[in-house]
Residue frames as qw, qx, qy, qz and C-alpha x, y, z in Angstrom:
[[0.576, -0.400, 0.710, 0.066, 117.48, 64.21, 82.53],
 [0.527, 0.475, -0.610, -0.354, 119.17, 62.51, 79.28],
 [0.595, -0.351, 0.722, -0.048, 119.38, 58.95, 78.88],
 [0.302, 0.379, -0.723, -0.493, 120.91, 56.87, 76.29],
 [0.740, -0.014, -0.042, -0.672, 118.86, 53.92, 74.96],
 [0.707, 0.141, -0.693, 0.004, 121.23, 51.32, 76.25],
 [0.022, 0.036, -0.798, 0.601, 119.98, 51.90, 79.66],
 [0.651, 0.109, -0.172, -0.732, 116.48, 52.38, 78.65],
 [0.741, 0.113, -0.623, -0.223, 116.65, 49.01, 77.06],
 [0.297, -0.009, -0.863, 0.409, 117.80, 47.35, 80.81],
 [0.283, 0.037, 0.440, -0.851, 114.35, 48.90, 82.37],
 [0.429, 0.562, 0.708, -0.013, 110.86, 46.99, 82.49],
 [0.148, 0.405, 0.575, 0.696, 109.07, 48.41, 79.53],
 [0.156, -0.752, -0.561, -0.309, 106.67, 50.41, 82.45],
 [0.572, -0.570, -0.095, 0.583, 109.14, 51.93, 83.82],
 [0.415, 0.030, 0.538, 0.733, 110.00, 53.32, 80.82],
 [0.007, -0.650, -0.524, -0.550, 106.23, 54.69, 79.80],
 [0.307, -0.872, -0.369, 0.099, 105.90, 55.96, 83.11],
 [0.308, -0.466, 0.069, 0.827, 109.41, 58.10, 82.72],
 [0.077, 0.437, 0.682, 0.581, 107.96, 59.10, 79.07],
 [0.104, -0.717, -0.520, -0.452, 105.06, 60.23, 80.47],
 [0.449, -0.767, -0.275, 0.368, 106.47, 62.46, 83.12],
 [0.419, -0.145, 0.345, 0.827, 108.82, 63.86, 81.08],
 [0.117, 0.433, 0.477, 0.756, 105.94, 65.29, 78.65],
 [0.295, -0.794, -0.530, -0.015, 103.93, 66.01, 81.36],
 [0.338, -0.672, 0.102, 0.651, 106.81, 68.48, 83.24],
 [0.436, 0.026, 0.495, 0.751, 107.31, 69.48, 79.91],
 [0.134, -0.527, -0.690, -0.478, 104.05, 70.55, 79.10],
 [0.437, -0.749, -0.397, 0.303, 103.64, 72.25, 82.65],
 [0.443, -0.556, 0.053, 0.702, 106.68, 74.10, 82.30],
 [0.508, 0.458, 0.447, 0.577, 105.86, 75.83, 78.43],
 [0.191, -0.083, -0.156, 0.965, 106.50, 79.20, 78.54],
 [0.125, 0.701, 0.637, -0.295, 103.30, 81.53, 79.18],
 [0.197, 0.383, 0.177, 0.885, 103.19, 84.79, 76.76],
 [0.179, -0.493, -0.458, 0.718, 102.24, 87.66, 79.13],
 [0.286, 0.888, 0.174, 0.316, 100.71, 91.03, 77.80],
 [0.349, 0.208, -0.175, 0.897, 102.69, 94.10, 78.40],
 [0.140, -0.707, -0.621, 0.309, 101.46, 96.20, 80.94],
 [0.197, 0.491, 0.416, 0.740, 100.59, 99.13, 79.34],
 [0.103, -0.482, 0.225, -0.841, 98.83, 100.62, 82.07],
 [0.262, -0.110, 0.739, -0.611, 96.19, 100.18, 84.82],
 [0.742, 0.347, 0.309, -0.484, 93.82, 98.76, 82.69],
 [0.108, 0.234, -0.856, -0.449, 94.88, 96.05, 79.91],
 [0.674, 0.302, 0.521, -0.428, 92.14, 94.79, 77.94],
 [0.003, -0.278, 0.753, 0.597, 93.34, 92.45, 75.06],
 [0.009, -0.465, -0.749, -0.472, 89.76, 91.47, 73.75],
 [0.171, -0.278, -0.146, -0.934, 87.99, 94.99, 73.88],
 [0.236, -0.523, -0.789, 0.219, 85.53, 93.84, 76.67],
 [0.035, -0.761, -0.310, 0.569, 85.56, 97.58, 77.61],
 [0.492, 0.760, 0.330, 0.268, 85.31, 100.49, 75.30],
 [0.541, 0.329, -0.194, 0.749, 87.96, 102.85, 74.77],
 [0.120, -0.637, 0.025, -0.761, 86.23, 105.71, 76.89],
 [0.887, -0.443, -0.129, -0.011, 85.48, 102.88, 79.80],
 [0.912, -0.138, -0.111, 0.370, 88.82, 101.60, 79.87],
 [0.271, 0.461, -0.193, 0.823, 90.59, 105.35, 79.64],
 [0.380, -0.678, 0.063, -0.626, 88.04, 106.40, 82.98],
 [0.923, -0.329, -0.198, 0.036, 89.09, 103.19, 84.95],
 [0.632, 0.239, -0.091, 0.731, 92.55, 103.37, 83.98],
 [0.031, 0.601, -0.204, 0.773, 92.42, 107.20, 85.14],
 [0.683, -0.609, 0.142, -0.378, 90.45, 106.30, 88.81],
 [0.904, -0.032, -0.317, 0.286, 93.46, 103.26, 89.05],
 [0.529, 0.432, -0.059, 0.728, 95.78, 105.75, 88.61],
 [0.253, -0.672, -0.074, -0.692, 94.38, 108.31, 91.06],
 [0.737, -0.624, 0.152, -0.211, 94.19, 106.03, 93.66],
 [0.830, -0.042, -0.216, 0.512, 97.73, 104.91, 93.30],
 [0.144, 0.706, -0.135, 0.680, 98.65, 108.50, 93.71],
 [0.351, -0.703, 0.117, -0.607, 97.07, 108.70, 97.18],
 [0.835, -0.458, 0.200, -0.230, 97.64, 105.48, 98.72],
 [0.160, -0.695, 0.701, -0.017, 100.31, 104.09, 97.11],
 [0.613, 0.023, 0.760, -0.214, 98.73, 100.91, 96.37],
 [0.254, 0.364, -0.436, -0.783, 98.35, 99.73, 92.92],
 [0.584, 0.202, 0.754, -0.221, 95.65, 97.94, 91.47],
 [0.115, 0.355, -0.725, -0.579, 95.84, 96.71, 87.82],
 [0.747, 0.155, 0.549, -0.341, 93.04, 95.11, 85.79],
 [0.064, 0.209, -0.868, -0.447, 93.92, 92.42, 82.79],
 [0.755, 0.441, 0.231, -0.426, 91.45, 91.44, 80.58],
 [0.116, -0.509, 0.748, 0.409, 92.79, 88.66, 78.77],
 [0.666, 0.135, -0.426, -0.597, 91.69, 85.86, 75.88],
 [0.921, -0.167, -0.295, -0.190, 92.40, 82.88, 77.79],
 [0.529, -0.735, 0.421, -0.050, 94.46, 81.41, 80.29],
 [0.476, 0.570, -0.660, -0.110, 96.81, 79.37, 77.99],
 [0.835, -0.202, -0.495, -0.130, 95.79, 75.94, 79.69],
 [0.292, 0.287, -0.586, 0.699, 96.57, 77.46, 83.10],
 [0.366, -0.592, -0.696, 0.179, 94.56, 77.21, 85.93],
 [0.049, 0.886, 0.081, 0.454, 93.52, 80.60, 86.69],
 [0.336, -0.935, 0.115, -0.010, 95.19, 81.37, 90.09],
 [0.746, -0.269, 0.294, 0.534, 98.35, 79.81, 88.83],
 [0.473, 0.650, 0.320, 0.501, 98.07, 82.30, 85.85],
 [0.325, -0.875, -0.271, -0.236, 97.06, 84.76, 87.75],
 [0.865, -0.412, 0.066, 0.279, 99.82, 84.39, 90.26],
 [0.688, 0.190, 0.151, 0.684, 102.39, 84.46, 87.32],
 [0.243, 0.764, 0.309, 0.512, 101.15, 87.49, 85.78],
 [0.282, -0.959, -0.005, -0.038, 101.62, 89.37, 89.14],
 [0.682, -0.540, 0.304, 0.389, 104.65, 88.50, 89.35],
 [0.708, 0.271, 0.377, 0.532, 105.78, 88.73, 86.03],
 [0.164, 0.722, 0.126, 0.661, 104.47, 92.52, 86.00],
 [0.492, 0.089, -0.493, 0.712, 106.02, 92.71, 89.60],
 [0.257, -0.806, -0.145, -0.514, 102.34, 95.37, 91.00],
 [0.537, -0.775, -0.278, -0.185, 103.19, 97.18, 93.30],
 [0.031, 0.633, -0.553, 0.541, 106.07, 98.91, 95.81],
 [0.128, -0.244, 0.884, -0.378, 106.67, 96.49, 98.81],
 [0.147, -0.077, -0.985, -0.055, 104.11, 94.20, 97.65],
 [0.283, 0.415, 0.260, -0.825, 101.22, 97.00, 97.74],
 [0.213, 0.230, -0.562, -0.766, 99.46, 95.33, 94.75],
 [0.576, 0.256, 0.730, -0.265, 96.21, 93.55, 93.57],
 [0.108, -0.109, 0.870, 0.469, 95.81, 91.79, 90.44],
 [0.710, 0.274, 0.420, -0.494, 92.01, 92.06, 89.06],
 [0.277, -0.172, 0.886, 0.331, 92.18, 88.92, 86.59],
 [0.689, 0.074, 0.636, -0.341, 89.75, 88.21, 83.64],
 [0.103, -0.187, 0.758, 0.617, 90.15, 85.94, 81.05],
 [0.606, 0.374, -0.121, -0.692, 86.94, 85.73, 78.34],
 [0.738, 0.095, -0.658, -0.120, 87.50, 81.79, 77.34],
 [0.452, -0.278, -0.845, 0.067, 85.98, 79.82, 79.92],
 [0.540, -0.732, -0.339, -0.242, 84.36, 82.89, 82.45],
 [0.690, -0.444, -0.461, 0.339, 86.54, 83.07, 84.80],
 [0.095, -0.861, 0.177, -0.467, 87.60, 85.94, 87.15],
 [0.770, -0.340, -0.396, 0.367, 90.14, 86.11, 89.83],
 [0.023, -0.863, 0.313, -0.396, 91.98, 88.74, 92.54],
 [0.818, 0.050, -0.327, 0.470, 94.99, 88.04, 93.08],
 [0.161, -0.968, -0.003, -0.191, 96.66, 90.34, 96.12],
 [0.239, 0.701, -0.473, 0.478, 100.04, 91.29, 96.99],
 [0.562, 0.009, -0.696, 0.447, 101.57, 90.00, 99.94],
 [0.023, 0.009, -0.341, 0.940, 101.25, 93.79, 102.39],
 [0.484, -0.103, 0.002, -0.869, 97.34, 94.10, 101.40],
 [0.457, -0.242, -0.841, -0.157, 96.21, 90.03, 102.39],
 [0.129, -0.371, -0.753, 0.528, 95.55, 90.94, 105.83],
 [0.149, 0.393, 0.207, -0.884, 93.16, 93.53, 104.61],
 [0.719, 0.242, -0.399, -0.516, 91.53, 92.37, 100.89],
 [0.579, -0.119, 0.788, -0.172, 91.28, 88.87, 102.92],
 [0.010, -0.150, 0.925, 0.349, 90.59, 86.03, 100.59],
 [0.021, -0.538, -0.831, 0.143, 86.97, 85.94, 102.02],
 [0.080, 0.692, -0.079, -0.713, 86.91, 89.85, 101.01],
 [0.028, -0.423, 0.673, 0.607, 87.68, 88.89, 97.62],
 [0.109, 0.194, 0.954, 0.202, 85.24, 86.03, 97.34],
 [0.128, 0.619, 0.428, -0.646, 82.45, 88.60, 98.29],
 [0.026, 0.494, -0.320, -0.808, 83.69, 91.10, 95.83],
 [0.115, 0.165, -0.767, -0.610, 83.52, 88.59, 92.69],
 [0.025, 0.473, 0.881, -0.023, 80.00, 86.70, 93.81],
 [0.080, 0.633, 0.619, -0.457, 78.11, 89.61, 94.82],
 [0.301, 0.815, -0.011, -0.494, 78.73, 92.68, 92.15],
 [0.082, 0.537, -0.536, -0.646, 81.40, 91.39, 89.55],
 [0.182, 0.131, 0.970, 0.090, 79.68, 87.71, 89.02],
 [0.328, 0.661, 0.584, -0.338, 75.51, 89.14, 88.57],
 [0.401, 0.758, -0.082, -0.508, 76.79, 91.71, 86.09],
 [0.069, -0.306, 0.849, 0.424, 79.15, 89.81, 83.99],
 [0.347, 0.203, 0.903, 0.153, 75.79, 87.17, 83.56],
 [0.283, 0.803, 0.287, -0.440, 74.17, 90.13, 82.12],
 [0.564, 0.599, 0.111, 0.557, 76.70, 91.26, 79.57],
 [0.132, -0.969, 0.036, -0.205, 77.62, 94.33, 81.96],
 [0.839, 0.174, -0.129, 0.500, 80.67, 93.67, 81.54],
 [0.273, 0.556, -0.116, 0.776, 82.02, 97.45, 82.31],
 [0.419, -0.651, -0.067, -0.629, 79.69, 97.38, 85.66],
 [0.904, -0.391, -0.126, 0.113, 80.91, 94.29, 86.69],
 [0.687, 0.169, -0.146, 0.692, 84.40, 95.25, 86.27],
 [0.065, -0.531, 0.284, -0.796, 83.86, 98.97, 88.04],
 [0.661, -0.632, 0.107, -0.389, 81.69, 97.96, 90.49],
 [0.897, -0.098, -0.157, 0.401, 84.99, 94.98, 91.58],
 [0.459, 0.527, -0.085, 0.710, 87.29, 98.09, 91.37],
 [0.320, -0.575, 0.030, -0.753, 85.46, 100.31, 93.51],
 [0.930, -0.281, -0.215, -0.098, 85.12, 97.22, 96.23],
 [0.833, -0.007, -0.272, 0.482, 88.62, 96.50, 96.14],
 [0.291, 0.467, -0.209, 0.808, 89.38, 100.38, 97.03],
 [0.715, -0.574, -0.103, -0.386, 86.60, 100.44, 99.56],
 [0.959, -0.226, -0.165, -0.048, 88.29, 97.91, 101.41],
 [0.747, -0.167, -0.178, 0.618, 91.67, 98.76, 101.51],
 [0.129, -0.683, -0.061, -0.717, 90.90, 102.31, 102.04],
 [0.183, -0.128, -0.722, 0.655, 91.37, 103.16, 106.07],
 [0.184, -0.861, -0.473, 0.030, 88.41, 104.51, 108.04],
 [0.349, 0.724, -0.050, 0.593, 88.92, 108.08, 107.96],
 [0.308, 0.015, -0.676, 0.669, 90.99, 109.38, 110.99],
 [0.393, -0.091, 0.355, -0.843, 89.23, 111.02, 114.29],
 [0.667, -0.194, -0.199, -0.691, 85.81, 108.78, 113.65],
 [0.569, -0.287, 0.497, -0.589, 84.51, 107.42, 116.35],
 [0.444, 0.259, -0.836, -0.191, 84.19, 103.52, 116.51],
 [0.692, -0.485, -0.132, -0.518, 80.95, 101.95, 118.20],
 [0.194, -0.371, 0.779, -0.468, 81.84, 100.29, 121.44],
 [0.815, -0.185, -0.446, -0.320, 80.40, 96.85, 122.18],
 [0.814, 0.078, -0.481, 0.315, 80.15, 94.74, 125.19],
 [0.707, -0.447, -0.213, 0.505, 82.38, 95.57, 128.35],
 [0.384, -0.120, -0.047, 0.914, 84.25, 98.19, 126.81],
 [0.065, 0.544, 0.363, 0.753, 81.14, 99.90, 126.23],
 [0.394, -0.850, -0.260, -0.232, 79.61, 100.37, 129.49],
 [0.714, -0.221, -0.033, 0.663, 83.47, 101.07, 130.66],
 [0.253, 0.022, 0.098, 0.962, 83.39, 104.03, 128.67],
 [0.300, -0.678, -0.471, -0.478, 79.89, 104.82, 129.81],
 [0.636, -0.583, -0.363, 0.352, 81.04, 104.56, 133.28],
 [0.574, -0.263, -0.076, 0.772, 83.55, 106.78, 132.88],
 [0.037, -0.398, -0.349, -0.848, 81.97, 109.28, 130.78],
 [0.552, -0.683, -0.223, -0.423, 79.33, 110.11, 133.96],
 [0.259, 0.388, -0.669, 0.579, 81.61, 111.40, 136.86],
 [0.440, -0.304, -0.752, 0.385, 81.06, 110.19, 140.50],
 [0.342, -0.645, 0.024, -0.683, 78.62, 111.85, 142.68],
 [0.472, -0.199, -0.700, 0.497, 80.06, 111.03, 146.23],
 [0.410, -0.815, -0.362, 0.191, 78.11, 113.71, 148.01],
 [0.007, -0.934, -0.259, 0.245, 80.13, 116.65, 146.92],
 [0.580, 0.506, 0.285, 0.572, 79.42, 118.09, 144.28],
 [0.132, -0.970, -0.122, -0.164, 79.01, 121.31, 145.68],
 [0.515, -0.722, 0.159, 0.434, 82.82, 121.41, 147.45],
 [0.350, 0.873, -0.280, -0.191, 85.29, 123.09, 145.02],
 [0.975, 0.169, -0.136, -0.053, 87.59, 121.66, 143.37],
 [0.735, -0.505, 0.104, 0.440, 91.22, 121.08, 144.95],
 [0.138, 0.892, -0.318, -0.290, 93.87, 122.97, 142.75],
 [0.950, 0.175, 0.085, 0.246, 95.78, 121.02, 140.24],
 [0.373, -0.614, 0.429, 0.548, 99.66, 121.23, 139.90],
 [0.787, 0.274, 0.413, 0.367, 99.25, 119.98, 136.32],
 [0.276, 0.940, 0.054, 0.194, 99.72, 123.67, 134.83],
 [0.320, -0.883, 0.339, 0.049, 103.09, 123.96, 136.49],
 [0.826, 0.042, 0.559, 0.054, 104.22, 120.82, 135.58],
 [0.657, 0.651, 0.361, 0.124, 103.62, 121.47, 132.30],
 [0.045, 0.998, -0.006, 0.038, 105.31, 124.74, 132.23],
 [0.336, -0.730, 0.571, 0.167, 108.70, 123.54, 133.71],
 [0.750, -0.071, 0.576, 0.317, 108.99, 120.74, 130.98],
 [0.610, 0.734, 0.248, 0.164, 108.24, 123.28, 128.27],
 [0.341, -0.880, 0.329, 0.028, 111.13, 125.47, 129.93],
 [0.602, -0.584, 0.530, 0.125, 113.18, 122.81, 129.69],
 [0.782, 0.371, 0.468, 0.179, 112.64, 121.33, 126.57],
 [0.336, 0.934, 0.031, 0.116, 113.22, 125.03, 124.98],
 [0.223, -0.890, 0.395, 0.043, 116.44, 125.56, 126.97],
 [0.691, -0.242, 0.606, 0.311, 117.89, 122.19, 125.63],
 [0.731, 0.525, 0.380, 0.213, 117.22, 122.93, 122.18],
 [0.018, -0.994, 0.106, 0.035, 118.84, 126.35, 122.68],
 [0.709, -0.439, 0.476, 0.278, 121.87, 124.16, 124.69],
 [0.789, 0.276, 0.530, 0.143, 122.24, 122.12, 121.46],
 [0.537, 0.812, 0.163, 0.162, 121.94, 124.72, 118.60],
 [0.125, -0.949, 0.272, 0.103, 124.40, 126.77, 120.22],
 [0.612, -0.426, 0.625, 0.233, 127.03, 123.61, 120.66],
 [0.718, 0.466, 0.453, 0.247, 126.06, 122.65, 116.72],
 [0.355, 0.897, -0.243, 0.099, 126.90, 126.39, 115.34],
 [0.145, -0.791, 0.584, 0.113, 130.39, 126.43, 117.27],
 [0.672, -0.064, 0.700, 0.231, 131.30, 122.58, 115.93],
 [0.600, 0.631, 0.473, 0.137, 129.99, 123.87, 112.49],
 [0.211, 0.952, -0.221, 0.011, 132.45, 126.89, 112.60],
 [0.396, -0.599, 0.688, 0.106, 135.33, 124.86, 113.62],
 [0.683, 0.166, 0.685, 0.190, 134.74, 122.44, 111.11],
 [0.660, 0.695, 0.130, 0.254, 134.35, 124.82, 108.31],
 [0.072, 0.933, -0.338, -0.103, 137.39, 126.94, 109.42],
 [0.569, -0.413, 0.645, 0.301, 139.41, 123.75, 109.19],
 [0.677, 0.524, 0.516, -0.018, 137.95, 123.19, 105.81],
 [0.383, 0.923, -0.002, 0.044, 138.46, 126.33, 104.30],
 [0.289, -0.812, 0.468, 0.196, 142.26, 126.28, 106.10],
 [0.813, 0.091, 0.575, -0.030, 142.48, 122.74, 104.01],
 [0.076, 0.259, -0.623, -0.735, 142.25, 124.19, 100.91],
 [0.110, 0.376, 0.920, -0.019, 138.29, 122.05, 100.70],
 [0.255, 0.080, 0.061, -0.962, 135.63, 123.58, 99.15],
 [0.340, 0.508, 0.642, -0.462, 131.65, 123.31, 98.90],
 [0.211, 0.109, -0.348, -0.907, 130.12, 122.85, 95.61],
 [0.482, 0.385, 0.393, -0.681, 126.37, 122.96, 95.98],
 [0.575, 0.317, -0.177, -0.733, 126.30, 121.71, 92.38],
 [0.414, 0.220, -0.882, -0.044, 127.16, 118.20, 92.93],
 [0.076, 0.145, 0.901, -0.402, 125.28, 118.14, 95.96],
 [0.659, 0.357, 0.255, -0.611, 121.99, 118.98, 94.14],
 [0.613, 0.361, -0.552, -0.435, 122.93, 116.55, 91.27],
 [0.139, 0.039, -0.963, 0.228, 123.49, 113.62, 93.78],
 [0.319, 0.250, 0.766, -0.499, 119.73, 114.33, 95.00],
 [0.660, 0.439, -0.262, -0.551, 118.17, 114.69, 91.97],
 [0.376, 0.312, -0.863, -0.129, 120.03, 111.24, 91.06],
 [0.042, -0.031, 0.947, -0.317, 118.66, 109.63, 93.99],
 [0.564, 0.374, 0.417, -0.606, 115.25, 110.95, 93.95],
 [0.731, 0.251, -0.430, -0.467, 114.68, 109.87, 89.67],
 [0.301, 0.260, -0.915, -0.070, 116.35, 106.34, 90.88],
 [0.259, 0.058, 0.733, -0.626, 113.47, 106.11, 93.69],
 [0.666, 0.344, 0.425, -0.508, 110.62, 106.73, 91.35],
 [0.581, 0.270, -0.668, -0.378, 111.74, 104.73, 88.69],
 [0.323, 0.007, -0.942, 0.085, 111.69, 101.74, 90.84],
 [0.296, -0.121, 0.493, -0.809, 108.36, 103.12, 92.88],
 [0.836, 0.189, 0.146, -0.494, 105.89, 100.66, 91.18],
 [0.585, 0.465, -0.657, -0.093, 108.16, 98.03, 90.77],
 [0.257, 0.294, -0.900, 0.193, 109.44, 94.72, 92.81],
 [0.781, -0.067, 0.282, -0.553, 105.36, 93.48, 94.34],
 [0.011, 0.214, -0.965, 0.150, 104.85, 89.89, 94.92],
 [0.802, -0.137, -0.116, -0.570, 102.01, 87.69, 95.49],
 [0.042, -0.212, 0.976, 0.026, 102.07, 84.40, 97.27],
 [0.163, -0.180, -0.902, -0.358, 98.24, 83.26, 96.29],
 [0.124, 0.437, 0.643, -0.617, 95.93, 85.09, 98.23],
 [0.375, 0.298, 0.042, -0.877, 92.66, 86.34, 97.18],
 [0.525, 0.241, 0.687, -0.441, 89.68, 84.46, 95.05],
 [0.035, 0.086, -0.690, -0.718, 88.79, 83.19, 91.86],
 [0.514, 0.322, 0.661, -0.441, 85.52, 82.74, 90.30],
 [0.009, 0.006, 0.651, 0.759, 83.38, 82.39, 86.68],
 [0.439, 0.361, 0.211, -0.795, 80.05, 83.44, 85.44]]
């Protein structure tokens, strides 16, 4: 907002310092922030890690984005240009967009003033919880950092953050507590009503079975048949058209679609402030 200084001049004089001094203040809030370039899964603009560190992270980032899809990016930066870290933090994710539908986590640290922070994507809060995160940085990245172990604290935060949003692997059992355990004790130890000894009745379930697989097979048959004869009557109208089928346009339209997918596969992640800051 402009104003000329012949309306100025009709305002108390503290009315006046106090627009002043909002004005530099929003000014001063709003100075642009210089980002790094993300260069890969590992950006480290003051060499905290050595080149052979920061190429074996960078490869295990990378590895696990392959499999899960989830990307996790650490920045190693000189300071936080008088930004509070999780507003920095914040930006940065956003500025380098981590992550496909908001599959991303942000490991933050800047080298002027200590601090660390993980910052997570919208899709992975319920799961790297904010109280996950504090864990992470107090218990393994916060003891080594006051050491100098700078590379231990920063794998062993890595390795945490994949733990965690890693699933339990399928099929394994999950301990029972409580009610639902002696439920599924109960049920696991059949009923002895006084006889066991009488054979068991005959089940229908094997028939059952048998006439829905029957049926299932004899509709798919139904189907295929009705698809061929709609697919010959459609192509004899085609061909009577004068229309032809060229197989190289339809393999250049999927080829188009698939490069346009994975150019944009690690692209358009979010963050609305979750996860946990700390300093050493």
């Amino acid at each position: 907002m402009t104003l000329s200084m012949r309306t100025l001049r009709r305002w108390p004089s503290w009315l006046v310092a106090l627009l002043l001094a909002t004005q530099a203040l929003c000014g001063a809030t709003a100075a642009d922030i210089v980002f790094p370039p993300r260069t890969g899964a590992v950006v480290d603009e003051v060499a905290m890690l050595s080149p052979e560190q920061r190429d074996t992270l960078d490869a295990k980032l990378n590895a696990y984005h392959a499999r899960s899809g989830n990307r996790v990016v650490v920045a190693i930066v000189p300071d936080l240009q008088g930004q509070p870290i999780d507003d920095f933090a914040n930006q940065l994710f956003r500025h380098w967009r981590l992550g496909k539908n908001n599959h991303g986590v942000l490991f933050l640290v800047a080298k002027a003033g200590h601090h660390t922070r993980i910052e997570v994507g919208y899709a992975l809060e319920p799961v790297l919880t904010d109280a996950a995160s504090h864990l992470i940085l107090a218990n393994d990245v916060k003891p080594a950092f006051k050491q100098g172990r700078f590379n231990d604290g920063i794998t062993a935060g890595v390795d945490d953050i994949i733990q965690t949003l890693s699933p339990a692997p399928t099929g394994t059992p999950q301990p029972l507590a409580g009610p639902a355990a002696q439920n599924a004790t109960d049920a696991a130890v059949p009923a002895d009503n006084g006889q066991s000894g009488d054979p068991a009745e005959p089940s229908h379930i094997p028939y059952v079975g048998l006439a829905v697989f029957f049926g299932m097979v004899g509709t798919v048959l139904f189907l295929g048949f009705r698809a061929r004869r709609r697919q010959g009557k459609h192509g004899r109208r085609s061909s009577g058209s004068g229309g032809s089928f060229d197989s190289s346009d339809s393999s250049s339209s999927d080829s188009s679609s698939d490069s346009s997918s994975d150019s944009s596969s690690d692209d358009g992640g979010s963050s609305g402030g979750g996860g946990a800051s700390d300093s050493w």
